[in-house]
C-alpha positions, 0 to 999 in steps of 0.5 A, a space after each residue: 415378819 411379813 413379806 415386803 411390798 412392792 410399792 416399799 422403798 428398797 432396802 440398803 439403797 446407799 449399797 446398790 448405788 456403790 456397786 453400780 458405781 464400782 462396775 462403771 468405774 471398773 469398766 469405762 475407766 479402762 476404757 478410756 484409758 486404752 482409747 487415749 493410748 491406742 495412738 500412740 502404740 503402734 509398730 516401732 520404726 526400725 532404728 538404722 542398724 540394730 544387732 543381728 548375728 552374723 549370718 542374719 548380718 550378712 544376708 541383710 547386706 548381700 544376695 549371694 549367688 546359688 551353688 546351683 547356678 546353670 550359668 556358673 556349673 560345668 560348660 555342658 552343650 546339652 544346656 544352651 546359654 540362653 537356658 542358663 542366662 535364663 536361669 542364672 537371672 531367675 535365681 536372682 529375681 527377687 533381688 533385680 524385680 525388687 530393685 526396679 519395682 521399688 524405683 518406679 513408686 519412688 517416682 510416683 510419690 516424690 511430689 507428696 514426699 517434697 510436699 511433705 518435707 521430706 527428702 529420699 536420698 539415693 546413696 551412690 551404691 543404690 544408683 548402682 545397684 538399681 542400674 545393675 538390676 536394669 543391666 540383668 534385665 537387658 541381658 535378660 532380653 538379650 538371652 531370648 534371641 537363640 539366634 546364632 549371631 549376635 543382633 547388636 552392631 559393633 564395628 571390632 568383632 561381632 560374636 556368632 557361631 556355636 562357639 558361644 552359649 548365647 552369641 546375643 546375651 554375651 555380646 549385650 553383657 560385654 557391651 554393658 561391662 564397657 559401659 558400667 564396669 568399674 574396679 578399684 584398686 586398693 592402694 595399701 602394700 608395697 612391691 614386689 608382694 603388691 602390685 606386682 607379678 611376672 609377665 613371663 612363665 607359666 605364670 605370666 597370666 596373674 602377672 599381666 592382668 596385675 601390671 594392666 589394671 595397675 596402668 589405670 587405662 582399663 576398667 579402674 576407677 579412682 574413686 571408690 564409691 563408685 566402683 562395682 569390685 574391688 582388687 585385692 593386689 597381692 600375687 601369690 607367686 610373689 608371696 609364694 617366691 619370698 615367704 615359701 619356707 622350703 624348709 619347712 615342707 608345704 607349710 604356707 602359714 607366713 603366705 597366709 599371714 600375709 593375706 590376713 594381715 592384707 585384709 585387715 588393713 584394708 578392712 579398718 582403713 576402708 568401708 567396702 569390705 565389711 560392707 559386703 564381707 568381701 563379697 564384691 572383692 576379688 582376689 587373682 593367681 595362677 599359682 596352684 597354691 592360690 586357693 590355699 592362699 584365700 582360704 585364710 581368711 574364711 570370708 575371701 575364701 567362702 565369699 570373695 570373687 576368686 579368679 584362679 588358674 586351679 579351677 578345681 571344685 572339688 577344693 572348693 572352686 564355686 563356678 557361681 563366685 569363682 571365675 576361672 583363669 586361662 594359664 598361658 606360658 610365655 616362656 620369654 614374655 613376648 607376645 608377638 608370633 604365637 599365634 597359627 598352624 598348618 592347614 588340616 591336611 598337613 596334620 599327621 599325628 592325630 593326637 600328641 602330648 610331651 610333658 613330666 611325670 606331674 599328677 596321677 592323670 599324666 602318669 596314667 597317660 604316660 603308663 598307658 601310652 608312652 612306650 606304645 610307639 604308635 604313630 598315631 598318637 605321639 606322647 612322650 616325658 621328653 622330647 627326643 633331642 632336635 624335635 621341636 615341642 611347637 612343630 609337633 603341637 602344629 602337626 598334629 590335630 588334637 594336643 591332649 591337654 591333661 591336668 598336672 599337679 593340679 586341674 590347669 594346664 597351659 597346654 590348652 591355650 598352647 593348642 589353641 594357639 596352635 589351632 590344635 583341637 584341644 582334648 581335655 583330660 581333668 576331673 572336677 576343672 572348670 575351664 576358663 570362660 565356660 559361662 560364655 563359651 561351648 567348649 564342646 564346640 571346639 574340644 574334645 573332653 575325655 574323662 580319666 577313666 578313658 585314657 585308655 580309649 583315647 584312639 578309639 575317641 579321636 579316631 570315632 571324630 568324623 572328618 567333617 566334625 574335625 575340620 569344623 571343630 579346627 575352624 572354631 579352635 581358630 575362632 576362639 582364639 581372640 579371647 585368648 590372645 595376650 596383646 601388650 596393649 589389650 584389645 577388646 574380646 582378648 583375654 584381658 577383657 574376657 577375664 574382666 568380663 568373668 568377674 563382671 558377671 559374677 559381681 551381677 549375680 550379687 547385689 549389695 545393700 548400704 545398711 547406713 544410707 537405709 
């Protein structure tokens, strides 16, 4: 057969034009169905709450505060306050430079956003949290004055000297507390295990911050909404009093039955603590037992705000979280008549203690120098009788103050009181407003393993360094002072002013009103 010529028809021409055919419908046809679809594909918009687990579920609600936080760890002189406000605020900056950047492009874009339609509504936590974001950054501004005296006027006491971290940035924190500080009470509970503590012992300390913020005159809001924490009421001295089965040795179970039926209750009837899973909550005792208490329920043990006599981190005491609380021992409830001492000249015992055989840390102070019989440093199980505890703390010049059963002892305000130096012997407490105060200013600390070198400590304390010490022991005094009504800077406020900034070092989230 001849080849075909090219001038020819082509053969099976009905074939070719099938398959072209079949490449176009095979091609654009896709095509143009895609084209048609790609507008209405695009990232879905997050539904107003969708599962998570339970970790994911927390952190989406609150910014918890770091384990390493300078302002919350140890009261070291070697770290100004301003280096740890500094860094106590940096920690947190993602969550305070967030809040405010996203208020300003808020303000730029509500005229297109009113064109629009639509309407951006603030829930009442967010206007707190975006006005908690501006406080962090006041106390910021205020850390970076190094003076020694507060710049900021006040008519009733203005902080100064090396008693304080940062006299400005403390001074600044507190007067925005007065301002925006509010606490809510939870209503839920009945006396005498709610709303209701003693006001004399050794336990005087939980009993009148309880019956203070139950008076409504200080800090309490009625309205929950716009509350910044909120108080569970219950005192554990009085769980302890009523539900403490001796019988059965330190068995605490119907204590911690108490606290978690609490929580649930107020957890079902009301919003704020599923909210934050406790984390803007706080919980107060000065009983030893008050750690073991909390730790029932995981959340108020592990999130809460704690404020705690036995300020103990080695029992999970967290200083970024936990506030620690001054025990003071009103023997007869009376606050009157507590207060000075002798000058320095009129001190001849240099170091002097008087107290039972409590703890490991007495009994080495007790093993080491009880019998010694020396004149310079008096202790001693028991007073001889006719010597009186109070004129013996008042001639002497430094009250050593060791931890008993647990970290806390009253002895510390005792000295204080007095306007002895305090000398602190304790491992792992965190004494009482350290992220304000430079206890090493004024008191000596003294590890356990140098009881036996105490005289050679005191006795290595210059006269020069004594009589200043002495002097800011007397100026420290107003933040420890028990008034029956509360001053400003006492110790009420000083106590508020702990969880004040504990509750800034966290910031929580609305996730229905997102």
């Amino acid at each position: 057969m001849a080849p075909p010529k090219y001038d020819d028809p082509p053969l099976h021409p009905p074939s070719f034009w099938f398959s072209s055919l079949n490449l176009v419908l095979l091609v654009v046809v896709p095509l143009l169905v895609f084209l048609l679809l790609v507008p209405t594909l695009g990232p879905q918009q997050p539904s107003s709450f969708y599962p998570l687990s339970l970790a994911s579920y927390h952190s989406s609600l609150v910014q918890e505060p770091t384990s390493d936080n300078p302002i919350f760890n140890g009261f070291s002189a070697d770290s100004s306050f301003l280096e740890a406000e500094t860094d106590y605020f940096a920690s947190n900056m993602p969550f305070s430079d967030a809040t405010i950047e996203k208020e300003m492009p808020q303000l730029d874009m509500s005229k297109n956003m009113e064109s629009e339609g639509i309407v951006k509504r603030n829930s009442k936590l967010e206007r707190i949290e975006a006005n908690l974001a501006r406080v962090r950054s006041f106390i910021k501004e205020a850390a970076l004055v190094r003076n020694l005296t507060s710049i900021h006027q006040d008519p009733d006491y203005v902080p100064q000297g090396p008693i304080y971290r940062n006299a400005n940035a403390f001074h600044r924190s507190y007067l925005e507390m007065e301002k925006v500080f509010k606490i809510y009470v939870y209503k839920e509970g009945e006396p005498p295990l709610f709303h209701n503590g003693p006001c004399r012992s050794i336990y005087s300390s939980e009993g009148r911050f309880i019956h203070e913020l139950e008076k409504g005159k200080f800090y309490t809001t009625q309205d929950p909404d716009e509350a910044l924490v909120y108080f569970l009421p219950f005192s554990v001295v009085m769980l302890v009093h009523y539900l403490y089965e001796p019988a059965k040795t330190f068995n605490t179970d119907a204590i911690g039955r108490a606290v978690v039926d609490y929580v649930d209750v107020i957890a079902g009837k009301h919003p704020y603590w599923n909210r934050s899973l406790g984390a803007d909550h706080f919980m107060l005792s000065c009983h030893d037992w008050g750690p073991r208490a909390s730790s029932y329920v995981p959340h108020l043990f592990h999130k809460s705000i704690r404020v705690l006599c036995n300020a103990n981190t080695s029992e999970g005491f967290k200083p970024s979280k936990d506030a620690s609380f001054p025990e003071i021992n009103l023997l007869t409830g009376e606050v009157e008549g507590l207060l000075g001492g002798p000058s320095p000249s009129r001190r001849s015992i240099l170091a002097f203690f008087a107290g039972r055989l409590h703890g490991y840390i007495r009994y080495l102070l007790l093993n080491e120098w009880k019998d010694k019989r020396d004149t310079d440093i008096q202790v001693f199980d028991q007073l001889p009788r006719g010597v009186s505890y109070t004129s013996k703390l008042m001639s002497s010049r430094f009250c050593l103050c060791p931890s008993g059963y647990e970290v806390a002892s009253p002895r510390i305000v005792e000295a204080i009181y007095a306007e002895c130096v305090p000398v602190l012997i304790s491992d792992n407490y965190v004494p009482p407003f350290s992220d304000v105060l430079n206890w090493k200013a004024f008191s000596i600390q003294v590890s356990v393993k140098d009881i036996p070198n105490i005289k050679r400590i005191l006795m290595g304390v210059s006269q020069r360094q004594y009589l200043r010490m002495q002097r800011r022991v007397k100026q420290v005094q107003r933040h420890f002072v028990v008034n029956a009504t509360p001053k400003r800077y006492d110790v009420f406020h000083m106590i508020n002013h702990s969880i004040w900034l504990r509750r800034l070092n966290i910031h929580v989230r609305d996730l229905d009103a997102s």
